[in-house]
Z-matrix of the N, CA and C atoms (Angstrom, degrees):
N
C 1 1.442
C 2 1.530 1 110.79
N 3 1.479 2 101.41 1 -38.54
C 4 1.658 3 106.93 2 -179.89
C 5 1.766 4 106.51 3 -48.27
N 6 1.248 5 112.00 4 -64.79
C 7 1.639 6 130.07 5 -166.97
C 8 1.561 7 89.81 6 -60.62
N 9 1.658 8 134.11 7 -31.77
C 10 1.400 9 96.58 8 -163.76
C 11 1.279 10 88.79 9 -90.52
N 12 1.108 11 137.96 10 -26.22
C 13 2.110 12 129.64 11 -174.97
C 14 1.714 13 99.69 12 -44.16
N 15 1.397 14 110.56 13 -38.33
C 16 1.460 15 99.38 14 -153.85
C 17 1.804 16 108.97 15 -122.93
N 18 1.365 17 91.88 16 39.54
C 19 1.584 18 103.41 17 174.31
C 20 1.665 19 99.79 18 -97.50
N 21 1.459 20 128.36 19 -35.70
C 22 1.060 21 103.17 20 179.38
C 23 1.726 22 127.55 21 -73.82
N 24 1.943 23 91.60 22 -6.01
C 25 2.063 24 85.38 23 -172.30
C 26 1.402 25 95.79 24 -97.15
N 27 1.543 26 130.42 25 -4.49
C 28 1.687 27 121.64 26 155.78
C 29 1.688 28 108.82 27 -68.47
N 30 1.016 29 118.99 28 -32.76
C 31 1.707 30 103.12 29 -173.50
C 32 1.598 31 93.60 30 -79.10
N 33 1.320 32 137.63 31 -17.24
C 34 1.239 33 130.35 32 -158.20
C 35 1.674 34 93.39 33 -87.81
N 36 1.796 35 127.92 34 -25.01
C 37 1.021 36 115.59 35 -151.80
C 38 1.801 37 86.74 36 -110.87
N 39 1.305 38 124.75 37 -3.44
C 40 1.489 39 109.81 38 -173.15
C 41 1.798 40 88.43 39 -93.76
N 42 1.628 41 115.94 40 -27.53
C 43 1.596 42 107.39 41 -177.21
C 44 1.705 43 121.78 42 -60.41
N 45 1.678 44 100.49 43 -27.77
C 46 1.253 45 112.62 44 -160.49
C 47 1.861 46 103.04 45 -80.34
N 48 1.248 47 106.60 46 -8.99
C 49 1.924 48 119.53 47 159.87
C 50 1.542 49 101.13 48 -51.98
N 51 1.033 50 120.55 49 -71.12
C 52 1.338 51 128.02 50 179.14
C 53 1.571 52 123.13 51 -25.42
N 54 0.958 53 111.16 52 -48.58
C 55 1.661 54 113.04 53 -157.53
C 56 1.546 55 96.43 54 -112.69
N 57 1.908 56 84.06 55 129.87
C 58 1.372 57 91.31 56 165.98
C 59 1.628 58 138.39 57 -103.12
N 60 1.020 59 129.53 58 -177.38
C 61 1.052 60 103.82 59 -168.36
C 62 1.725 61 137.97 60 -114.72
N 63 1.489 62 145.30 61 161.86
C 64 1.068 63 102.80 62 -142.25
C 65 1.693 64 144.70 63 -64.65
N 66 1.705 65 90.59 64 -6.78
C 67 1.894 66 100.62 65 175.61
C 68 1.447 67 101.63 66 -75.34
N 69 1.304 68 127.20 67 4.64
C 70 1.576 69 122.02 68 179.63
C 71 1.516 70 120.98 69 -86.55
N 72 1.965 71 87.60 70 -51.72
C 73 1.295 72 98.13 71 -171.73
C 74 1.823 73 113.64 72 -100.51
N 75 1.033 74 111.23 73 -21.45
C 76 1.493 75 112.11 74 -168.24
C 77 1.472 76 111.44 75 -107.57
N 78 1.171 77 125.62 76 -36.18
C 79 2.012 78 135.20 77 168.48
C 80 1.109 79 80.61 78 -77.01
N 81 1.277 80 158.60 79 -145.54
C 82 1.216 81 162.17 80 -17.65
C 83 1.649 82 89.76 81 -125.25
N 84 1.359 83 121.42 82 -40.27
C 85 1.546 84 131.30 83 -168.45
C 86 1.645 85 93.88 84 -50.08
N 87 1.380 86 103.01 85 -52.60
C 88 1.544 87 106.11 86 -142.08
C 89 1.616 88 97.98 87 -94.71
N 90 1.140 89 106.44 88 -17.83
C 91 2.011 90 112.69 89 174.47
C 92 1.343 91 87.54 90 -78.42
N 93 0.968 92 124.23 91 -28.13
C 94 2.252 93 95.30 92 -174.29
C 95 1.730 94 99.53 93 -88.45
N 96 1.377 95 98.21 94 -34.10
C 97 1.878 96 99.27 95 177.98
C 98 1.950 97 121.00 96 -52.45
N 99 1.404 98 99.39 97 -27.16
C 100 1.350 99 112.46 98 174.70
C 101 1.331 100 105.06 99 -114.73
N 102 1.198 101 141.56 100 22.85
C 103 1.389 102 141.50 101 135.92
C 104 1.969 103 100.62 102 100.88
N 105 1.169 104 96.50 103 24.09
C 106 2.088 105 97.83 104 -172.41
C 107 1.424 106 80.46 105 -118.61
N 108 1.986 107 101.39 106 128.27
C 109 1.417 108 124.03 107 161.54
C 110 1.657 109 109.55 108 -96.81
N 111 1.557 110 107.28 109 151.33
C 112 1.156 111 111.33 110 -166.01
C 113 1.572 112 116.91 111 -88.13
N 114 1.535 113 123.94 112 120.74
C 115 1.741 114 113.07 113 -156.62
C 116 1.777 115 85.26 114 -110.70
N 117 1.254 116 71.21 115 -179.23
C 118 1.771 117 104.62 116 -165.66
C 119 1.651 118 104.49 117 -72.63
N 120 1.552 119 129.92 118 128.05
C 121 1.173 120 100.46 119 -162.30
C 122 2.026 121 118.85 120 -75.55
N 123 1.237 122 115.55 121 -150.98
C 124 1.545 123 113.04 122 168.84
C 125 1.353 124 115.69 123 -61.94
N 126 1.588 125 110.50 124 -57.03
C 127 1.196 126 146.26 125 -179.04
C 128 1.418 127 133.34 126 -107.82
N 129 0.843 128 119.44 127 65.46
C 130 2.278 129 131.50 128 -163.43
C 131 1.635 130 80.87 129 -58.25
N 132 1.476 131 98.92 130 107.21
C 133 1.763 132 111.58 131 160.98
C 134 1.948 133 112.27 132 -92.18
N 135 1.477 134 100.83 133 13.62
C 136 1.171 135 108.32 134 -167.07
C 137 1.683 136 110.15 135 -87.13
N 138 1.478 137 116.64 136 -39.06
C 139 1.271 138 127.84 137 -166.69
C 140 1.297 139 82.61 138 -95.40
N 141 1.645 140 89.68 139 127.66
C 142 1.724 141 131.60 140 176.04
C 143 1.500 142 114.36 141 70.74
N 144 1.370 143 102.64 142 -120.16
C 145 1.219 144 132.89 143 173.81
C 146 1.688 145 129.66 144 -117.17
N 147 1.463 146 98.05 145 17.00
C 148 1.384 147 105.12 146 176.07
C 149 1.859 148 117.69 147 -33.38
N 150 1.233 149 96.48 148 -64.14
C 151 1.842 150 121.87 149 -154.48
C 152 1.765 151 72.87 150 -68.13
N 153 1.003 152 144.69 151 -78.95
C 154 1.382 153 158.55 152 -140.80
C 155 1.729 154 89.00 153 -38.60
N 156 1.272 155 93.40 154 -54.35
C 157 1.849 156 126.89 155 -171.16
C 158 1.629 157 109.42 156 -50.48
N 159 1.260 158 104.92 157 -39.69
C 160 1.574 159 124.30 158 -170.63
C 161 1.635 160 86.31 159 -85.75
N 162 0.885 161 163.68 160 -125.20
C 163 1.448 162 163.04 161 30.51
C 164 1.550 163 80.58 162 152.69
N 165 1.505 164 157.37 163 -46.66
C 166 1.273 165 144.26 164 155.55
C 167 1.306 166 110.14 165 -51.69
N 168 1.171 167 113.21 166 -63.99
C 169 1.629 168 111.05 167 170.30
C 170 1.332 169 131.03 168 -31.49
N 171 1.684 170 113.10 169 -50.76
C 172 1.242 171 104.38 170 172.73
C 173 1.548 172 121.97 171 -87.11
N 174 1.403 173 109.57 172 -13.11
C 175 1.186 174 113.18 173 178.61
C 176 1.855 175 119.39 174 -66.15
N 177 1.476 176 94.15 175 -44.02
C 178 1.819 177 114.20 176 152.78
C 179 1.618 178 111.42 177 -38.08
N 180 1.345 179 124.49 178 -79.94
C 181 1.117 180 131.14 179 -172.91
C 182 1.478 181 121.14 180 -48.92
N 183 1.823 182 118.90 181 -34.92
C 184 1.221 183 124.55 182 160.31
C 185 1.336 184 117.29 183 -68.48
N 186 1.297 185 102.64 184 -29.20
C 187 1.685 186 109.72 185 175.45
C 188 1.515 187 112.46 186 -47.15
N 189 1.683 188 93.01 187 -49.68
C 190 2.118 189 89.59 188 -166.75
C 191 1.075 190 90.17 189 -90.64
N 192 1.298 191 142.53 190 -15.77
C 193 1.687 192 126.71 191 176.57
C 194 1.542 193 126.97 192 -66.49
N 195 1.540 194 91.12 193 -14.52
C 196 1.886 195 113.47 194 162.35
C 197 1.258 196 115.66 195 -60.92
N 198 1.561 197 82.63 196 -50.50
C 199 1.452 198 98.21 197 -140.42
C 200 2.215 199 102.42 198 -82.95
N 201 1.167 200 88.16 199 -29.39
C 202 1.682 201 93.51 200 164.60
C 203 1.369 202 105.06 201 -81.29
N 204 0.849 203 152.19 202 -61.02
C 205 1.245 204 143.36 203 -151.74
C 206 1.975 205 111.36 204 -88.92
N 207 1.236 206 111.04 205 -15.08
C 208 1.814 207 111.16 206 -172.02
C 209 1.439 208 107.38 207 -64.75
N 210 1.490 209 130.46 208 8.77
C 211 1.393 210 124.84 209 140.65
C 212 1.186 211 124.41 210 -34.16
N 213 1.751 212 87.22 211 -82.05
C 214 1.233 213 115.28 212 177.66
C 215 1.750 214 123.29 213 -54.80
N 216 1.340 215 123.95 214 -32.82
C 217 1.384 216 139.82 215 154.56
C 218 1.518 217 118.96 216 -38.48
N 219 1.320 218 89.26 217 -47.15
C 220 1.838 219 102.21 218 -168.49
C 221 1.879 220 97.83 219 -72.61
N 222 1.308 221 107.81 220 -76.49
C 223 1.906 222 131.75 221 -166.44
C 224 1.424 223 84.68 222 -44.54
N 225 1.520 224 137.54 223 -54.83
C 226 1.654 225 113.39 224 -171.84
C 227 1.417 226 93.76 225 -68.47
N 228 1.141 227 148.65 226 -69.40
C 229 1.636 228 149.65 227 -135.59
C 230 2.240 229 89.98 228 -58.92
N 231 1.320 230 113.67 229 -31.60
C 232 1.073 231 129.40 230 -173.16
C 233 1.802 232 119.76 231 -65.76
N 234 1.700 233 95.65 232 -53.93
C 235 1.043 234 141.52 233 -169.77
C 236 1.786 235 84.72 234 -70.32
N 237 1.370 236 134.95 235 -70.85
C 238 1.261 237 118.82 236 -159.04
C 239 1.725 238 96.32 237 -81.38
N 240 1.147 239 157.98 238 15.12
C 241 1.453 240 150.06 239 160.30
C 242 1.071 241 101.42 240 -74.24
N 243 1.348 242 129.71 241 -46.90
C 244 1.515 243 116.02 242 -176.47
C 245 1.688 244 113.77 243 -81.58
């Protein structure tokens, strides 16, 4: 019973090989149709954990920008109830 519940989310995961995705099939179509090849970007957020890297960082930096300023956050949110 186990194997038949989960035969349909294996065919779902050998289909999902197939399809690409839309910077593959739809940008790339229409940049060769108007004569623009696709370059390498400034910054490849692709190798490793770059983007992961970016996205702590800013999440950090919003962090203390809370966290200094939620005085001031709080006394207006305060300030307009009355």
């Amino acid at each position: 019973m186990l194997v038949t519940c989960n035969l349909p989310l294996a065919a779902s995961v050998i289909a999902a090989d197939k399809w690409s995705g839309v910077d593959e099939s739809v940008v790339n179509k229409y940049a060769k149709e108007h004569g623009r090849e696709a370059k390498e970007p400034l910054i490849n957020t692709d190798q490793g954990d770059l983007l992961l890297f970016v996205f702590l960082l800013a999440g950090t930096i919003g962090g203390f920008m809370a966290g200094y300023y939620w005085r001031v956050l709080i006394e207006k949110k305060n300030r307009d109830r009355e």
